[in-house]
N, C-alpha and C positions, 0 to 999 in steps of 0.2 A: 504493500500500500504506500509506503513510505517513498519507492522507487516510481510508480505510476505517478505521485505529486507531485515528488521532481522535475520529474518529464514535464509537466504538465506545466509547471511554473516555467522550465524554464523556453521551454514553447511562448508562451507569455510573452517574456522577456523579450525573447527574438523579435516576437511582432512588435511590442513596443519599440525595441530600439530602431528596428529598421523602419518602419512609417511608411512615409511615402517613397521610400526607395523600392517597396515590393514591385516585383515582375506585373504589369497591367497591358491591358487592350482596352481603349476606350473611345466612342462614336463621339466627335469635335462639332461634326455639321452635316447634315442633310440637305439637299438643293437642290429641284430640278433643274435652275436656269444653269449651274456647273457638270458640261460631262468631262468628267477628267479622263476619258478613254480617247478623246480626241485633243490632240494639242497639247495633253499633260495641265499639267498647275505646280508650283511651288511653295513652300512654306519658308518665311522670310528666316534667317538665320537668328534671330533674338526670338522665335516662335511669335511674335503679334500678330501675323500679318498672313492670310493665303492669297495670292494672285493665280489668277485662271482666264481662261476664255469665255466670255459670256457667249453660247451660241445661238440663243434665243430673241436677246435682242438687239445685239448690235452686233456682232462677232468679232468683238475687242475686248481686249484684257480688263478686269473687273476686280477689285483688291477688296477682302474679306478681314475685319479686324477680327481675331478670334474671338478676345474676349467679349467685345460689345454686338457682336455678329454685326455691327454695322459698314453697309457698302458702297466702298468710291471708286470713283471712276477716272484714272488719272489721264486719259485724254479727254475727256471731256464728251465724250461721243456715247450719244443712247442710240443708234439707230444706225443701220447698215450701211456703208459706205456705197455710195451711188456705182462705184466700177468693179465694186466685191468683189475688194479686199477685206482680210479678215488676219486676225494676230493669231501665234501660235507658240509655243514653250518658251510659256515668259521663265524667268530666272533670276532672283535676289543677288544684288552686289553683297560683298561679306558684312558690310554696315548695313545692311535693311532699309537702306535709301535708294539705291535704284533699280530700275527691270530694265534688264535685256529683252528682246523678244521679237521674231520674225514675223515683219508684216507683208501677208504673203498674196499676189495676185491681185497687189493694187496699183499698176501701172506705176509711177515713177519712183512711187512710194515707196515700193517693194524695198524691201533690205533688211538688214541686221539694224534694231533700233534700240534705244536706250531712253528712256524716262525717270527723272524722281518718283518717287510716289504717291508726293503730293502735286503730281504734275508739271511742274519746273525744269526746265533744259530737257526739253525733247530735241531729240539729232537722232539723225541715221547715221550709223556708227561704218555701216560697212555694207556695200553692194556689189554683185559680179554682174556683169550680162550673162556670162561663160558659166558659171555655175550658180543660177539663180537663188537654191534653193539652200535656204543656209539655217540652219539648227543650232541654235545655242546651249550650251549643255552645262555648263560652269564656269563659276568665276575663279578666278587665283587668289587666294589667299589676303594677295598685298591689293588687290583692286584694278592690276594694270594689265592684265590679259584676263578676255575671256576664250572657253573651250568654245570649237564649233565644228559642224560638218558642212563640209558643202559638195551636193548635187547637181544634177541636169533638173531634176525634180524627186518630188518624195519618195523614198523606197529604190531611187534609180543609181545603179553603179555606172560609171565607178562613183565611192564618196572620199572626197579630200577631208581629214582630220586634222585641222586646223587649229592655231593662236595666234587671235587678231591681238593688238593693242587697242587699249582706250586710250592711250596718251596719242598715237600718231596714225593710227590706225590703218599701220602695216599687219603683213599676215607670214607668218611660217608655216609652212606645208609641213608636218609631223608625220603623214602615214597618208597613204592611199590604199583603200580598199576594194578589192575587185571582186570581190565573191558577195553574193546577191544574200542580203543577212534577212533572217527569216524573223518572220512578224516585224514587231516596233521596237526592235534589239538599238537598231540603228540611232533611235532617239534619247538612248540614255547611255551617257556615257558621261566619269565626272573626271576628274583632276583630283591625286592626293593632295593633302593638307596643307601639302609643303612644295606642293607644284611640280614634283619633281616625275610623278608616272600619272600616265592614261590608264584607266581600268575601262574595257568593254566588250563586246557580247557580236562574237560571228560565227559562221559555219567552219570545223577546223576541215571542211572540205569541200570542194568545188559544188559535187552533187547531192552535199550532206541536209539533211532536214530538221536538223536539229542547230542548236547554240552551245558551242563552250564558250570558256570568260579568257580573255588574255590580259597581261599588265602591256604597256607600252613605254619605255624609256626617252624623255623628254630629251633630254642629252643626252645619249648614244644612239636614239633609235631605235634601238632592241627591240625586239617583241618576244618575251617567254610566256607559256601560256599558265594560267594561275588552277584551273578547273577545266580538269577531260572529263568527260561522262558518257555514258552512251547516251544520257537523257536529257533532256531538254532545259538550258540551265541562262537565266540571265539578270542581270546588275538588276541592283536595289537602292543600292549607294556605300559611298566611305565615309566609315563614322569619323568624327570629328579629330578624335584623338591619333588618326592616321594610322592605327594596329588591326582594324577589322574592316573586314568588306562583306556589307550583306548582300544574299542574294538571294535567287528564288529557284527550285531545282523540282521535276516532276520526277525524281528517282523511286519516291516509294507509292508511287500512285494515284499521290496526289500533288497539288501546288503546294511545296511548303517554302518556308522564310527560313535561310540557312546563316553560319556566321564561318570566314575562315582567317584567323591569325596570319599577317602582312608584315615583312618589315625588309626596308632596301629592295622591293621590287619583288619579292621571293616569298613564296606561300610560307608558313612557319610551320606548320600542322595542320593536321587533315579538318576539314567543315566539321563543323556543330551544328547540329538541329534545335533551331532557338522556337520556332511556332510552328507545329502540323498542320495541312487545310487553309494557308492563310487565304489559298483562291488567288485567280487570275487578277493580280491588282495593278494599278499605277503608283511608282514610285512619286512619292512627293518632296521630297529631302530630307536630311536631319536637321536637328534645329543644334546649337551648340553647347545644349548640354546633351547632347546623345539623345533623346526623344526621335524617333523616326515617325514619320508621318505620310501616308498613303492613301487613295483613294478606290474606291471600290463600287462598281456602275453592272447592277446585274438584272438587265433588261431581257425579258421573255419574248421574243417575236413568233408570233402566231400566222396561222390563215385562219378567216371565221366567214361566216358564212351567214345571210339576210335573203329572206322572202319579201316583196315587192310587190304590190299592186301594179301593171305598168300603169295604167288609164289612171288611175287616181295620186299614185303616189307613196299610199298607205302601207306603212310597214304592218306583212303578213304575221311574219316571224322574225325576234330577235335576231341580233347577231350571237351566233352561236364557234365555240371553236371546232373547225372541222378534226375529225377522229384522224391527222395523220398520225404517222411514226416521227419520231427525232421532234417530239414536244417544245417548245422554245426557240426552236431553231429554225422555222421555217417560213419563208415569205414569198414575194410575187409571184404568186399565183396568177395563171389564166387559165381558161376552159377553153377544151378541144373545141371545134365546129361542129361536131356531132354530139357534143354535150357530153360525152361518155369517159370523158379521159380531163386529167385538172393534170398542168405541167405548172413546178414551181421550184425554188433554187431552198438547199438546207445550208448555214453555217455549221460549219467542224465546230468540232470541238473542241480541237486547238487552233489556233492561228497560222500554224506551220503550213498549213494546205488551203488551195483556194473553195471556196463552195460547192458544194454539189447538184447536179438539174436534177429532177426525181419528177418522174411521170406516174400519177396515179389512178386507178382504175374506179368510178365510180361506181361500177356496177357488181365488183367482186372483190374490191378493196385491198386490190393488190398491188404493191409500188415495183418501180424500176428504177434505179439510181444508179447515174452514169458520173461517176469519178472528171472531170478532163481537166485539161492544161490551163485553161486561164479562171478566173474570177466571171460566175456567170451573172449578169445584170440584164433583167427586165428580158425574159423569154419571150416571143409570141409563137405562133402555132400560123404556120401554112394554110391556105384553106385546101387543101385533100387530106390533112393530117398527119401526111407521110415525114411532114420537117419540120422541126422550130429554129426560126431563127433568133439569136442572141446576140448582142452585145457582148466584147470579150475583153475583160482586162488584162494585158498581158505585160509579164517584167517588171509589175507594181505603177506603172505612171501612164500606159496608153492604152487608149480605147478601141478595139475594132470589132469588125462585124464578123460571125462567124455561121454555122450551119450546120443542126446537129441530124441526122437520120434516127428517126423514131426507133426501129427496130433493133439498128445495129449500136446506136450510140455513140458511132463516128462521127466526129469533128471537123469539117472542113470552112476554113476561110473563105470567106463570098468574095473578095476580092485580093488578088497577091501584091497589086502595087503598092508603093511606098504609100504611108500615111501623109494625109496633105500638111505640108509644113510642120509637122511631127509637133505640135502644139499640147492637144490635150484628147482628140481622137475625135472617133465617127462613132455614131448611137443609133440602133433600128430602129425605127415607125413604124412599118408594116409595109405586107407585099398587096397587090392590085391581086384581083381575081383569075386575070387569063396566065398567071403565074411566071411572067415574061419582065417584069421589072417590080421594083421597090422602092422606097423611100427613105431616107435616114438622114439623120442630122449633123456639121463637123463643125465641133465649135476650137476656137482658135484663139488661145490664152492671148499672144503676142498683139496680135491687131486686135481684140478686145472686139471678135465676132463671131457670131453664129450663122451659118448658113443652111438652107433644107434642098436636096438634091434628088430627083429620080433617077433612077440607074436601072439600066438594064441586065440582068443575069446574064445574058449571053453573052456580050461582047462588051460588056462594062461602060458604053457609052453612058454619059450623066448628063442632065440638065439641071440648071440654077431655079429653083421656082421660089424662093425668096430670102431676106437676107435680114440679120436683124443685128443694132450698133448694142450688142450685148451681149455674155454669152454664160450668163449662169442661169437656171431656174426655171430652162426652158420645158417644159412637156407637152405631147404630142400624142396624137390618135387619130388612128384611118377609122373609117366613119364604117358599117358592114360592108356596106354598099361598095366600098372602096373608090365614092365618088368626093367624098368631102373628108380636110383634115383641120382638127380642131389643136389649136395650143395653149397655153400659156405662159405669158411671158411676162419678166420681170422688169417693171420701168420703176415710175413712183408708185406703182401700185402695177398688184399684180392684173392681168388682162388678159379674158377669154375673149378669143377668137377662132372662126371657123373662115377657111376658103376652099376655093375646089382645088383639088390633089393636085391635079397635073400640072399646077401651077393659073394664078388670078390677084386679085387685090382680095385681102382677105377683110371679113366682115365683126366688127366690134359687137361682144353678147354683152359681155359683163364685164364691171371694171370694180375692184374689189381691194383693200385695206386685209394681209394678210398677216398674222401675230407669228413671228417667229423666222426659222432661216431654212427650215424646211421644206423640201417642193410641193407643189400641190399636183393630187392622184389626182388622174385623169382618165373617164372612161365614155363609151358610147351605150347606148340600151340597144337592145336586141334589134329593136325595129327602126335605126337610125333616128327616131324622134327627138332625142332629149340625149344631155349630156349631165355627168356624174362630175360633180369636185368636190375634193375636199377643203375645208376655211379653216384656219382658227383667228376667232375672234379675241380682240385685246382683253373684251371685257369678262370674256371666258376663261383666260388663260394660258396654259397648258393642252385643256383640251380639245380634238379635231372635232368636225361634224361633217357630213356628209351632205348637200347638196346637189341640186338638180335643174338645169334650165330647158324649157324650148329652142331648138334651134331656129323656131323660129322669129323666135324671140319672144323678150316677158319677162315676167317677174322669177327671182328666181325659188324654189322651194323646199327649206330646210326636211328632212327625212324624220329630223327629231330624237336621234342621237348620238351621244359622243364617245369619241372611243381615244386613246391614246396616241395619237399620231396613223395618218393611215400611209403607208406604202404604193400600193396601187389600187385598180379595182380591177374585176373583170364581169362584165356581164354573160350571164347565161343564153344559151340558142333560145330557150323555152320563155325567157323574157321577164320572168320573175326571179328567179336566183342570181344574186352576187356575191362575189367572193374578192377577200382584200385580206391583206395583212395588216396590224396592227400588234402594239404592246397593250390591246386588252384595256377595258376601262381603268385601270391604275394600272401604275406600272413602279417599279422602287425607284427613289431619285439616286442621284451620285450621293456619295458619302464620303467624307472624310475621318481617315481614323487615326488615331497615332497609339506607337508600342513604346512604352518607356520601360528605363531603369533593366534595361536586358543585357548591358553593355561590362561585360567584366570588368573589373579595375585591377590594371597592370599586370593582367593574365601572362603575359607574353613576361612580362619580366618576373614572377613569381617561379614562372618553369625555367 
């Protein structure tokens, strides 16, 4: 008895003296308007402060006081820059006064830019023609270099691994990497403490699918690699005290948060498993007391599926989620021509591979899932049903057109020449009935334009049928008939219009006030009557609604419910069924979390 009280007190004791030094996880902030999955976010280096992307309503950096959750705006901009442009991986100087942060695909603007916090001395620090696309990753210690990478564009090799200067804002080439780094390895990458190594995350082989971690030597250039695995392993960040490197490793099955001992470029001892399960997160940084903080965005995407009056309007049947496989994971949907068949793209489950098409059988509920080489975006369906053609993202940054065979699940290219001025890509609209040409769109970052072209399959001749001084937001729809094509487009306000296919002056429906940076779905009803869009209203929110106008015009007519952002739509042959993806009437916002007090003290020098 005597020995259990012992124990007992001095259990006590422990927890008294240590306090708040005990191991914790704990939720900072909840947000829909921050997805830290795109762009990333930062936490300032004194912990006060998170900077992110707002993408909701301006798509510019947005700074988050922890503790009073109060939010500023240090340029000053609520609202979408008219030639969208949009900020991304902003990044705290080591004093908690200024962001770095790439403003990307806003004409002159574009570059590596620098702001206080409280918005004072904005500059652009640094710009390429040659390699546009420029990632900032970390500052130096003393203030006078920041880390960066620069690309042709996002995801695209090769990338230069750079330190620009803020005093003169010269650049050293550090490393060029050639090997195509898998997921968004590429965007986190820091600087030790003491400036002296690059820690970051590539393929240790040309055709490998996975990430090991290497150090990089500032002065000599070196590269030794810190973490081999067979499995899938990548930066988290370096803790402050410049002895640990956290990282994240799917070696036992799951995403876990690992720690391994650093010193003079050189691993010291094997990884530590510091959290199991922490899940697919974004690194946020550490703050300098060791506190790490991260974010966590676990968005469900569905197909669901609504009954329709067409004559009246009147919703039959809720929307409902359709019974596929790979729950969460599944969107743009469309429906065969003969109603019998729904073709729609699944995300992995890891990021390492692009999406998959999956054709499903209405009638026997049976899928087909075809693996292939690019990122599949917005499928349609041929009218004989024998092909869908698809949008194909390929090598991470371009767009092209491709052509899958229903039965075999072959892949083929609709066109082999060069991409027009290799900008940002070509997107499908849809094929004409006598199955001898199509439609598609190439919009073209550099000249800040989008163009709509018919093409013939056979012999690839094209016509111009119109041309528009913009080129984000655009969406698009061949009418059944495949006489009329509806879009919308983004000026000061988003605008539906229809013209004839083949090329005409097209005709103003609706001109519409859209909440957020999201595109608007776009569909046809069975009978070419009326056209489907999605709104989100300011005074709503967050949430989408679905809409309906005449093409011949009128007033337009809400359906009457909302649902989480929708994706596409597709109308059914039978006139009454539609099918869309969405995140479901709620869906969980981004999160921010931070892990304290996990940080050994002077582990390295104890052993």
């Amino acid at each position: 008895m005597a020995k259990e009280k012992l124990i007992t007190l001095r259990r006590i004791h422990q927890f008294v003296e240590t306090g708040d030094k005990e191991f914790k996880i704990r939720q900072v902030w909840a947000d829909p308007e921050s997805d830290v999955d795109v762009g990333g976010g930062a936490i300032s280096p004194d912990g006060r402060f998170h900077v992110f992307t707002d993408w909701n309503n301006s798509g510019d950096i947005a700074v988050l006081e922890v503790a009073t959750q109060k939010m500023m705006r240090p340029t000053g901009r609520n609202s979408w820059d008219p030639l969208g442009g949009y900020a991304m991986y902003p990044k705290w100087s080591p004093d908690s006064k200024e962001i770095a942060y790439f403003w990307a695909e806003g004409g002159e603007k574009s570059g590596l830019c620098v702001i206080g916090c409280d918005g004072s001395n904005s500059s652009i620090l640094y710009k390429d023609k040659d390699w546009p696309w420029i990632v900032p990753h970390d500052w130096s210690n003393d203030g006078r270099y920041i880390l960066a990478s620069l690309s042709k564009g996002r995801y695209r090799i090769p990338i230069r691994i750079v330190l620009i200067s803020v005093v003169d804002h010269s650049v050293n080439v550090l490393k060029i990497l050639n090997s195509k780094v898998i997921g968004n390895a590429s965007e986190h990458m820091e600087l030790s403490p003491d400036g002296k190594y690059v820690v970051y995350a590539r393929p240790p082989k040309k055709d490998s699918l996975k990430n090991d971690i290497f150090l990089f030597s500032v002065e000599d250039k070196n590269e030794v690699p810190l973490i081999e695995h067979p499995a899938e392993d990548f930066i988290l960040g370096w803790a402050p005290d410049g002895k640990w490197i956290l990282f994240a490793s799917d070696r036992t099955g799951s995403v876990d948060a690992w720690m391994i001992p650093v010193r003079d470029g050189k691993p010291q001892g094997p990884p530590e498993l510091i959290r199991k399960g922490i899940g697919e997160i974004e690194p946020i940084g550490f703050t300098n007391n060791g506190s790490f903080f991260y974010g966590f965005s676990d968005l469900m995407q569905d197909v669901y599926i609504f009954k329709m009056d067409p004559g009246t309007g009147e919703i039959i049947s809720s929307p409902k989620k359709a019974a596929l496989p790979g729950e969460g994971r599944n969107s743009e949907p469309a429906y065969s021509p003969d109603g019998k068949h729904m073709v729609y793209t699944r995300i992995p489950m890891s990021d390492n591979r692009p999406n998959s098409l999956c054709i499903y059988s209405l009638e026997t509920g049976e899928e087909r899932k075809y693996p292939l080489k690019v990122e599949v975006v917005n499928p349609k369906w041929a009218r004989d049903g024998h092909t869908i053609f698809l949008t194909g993202k390929y090598e991470f940054h371009h767009f092209g057109l491709y052509k899958v065979d229903v039965q075999t699940g072959t892949l083929t290219p609709i066109s082999t020449d060069k991409p027009r001025d290799i900008a940002f890509g070509s997107f499908f609209i849809g094929s004409f009935h006598d199955g001898k040409s199509f439609i598609y769109q190439h919009i073209n970052v550099k000249s800040n334009l989008t163009r709509l072209f018919m093409r013939s399959f056979e012999d690839g001749t094209e016509k111009e049928i119109y041309r528009f001084p913009h080129r984000l937001g655009l969406n698009a729809s061949l009418s059944p008939d495949g006489q009329w094509l509806a879009f919308v487009s983004r000026e000061k306000k988003r605008t539906l219009r229809i013209m004839p296919a083949t090329g005409g002056e097209p005709r103003e429906l609706y001109k519409f006030e859209h909440f957020g940076g999201h595109p608007t779905a776009l569909a046809w009803s069975a009978d070419g009557k009326y056209i489907l869009f999605s709104l989100s209203e300011r005074k709503r929110g967050l949430p989408t609604s679905i809409w309906r106008i005449p093409i011949a015009g009128g007033e337009p007519q809400d359906l009457g419910f909302e649902m989480k952002f929708f994706d596409n739509i597709s109308a059914h042959p039978d006139g009454q069924h539609f099918a869309f993806s969405s995140y479901g009437t709620e869906y969980r916002p981004s999160e921010v979390w931070v892990m304290e007090n996990f940080l050994p003290e002077n582990k390295i020098e104890k052993e």
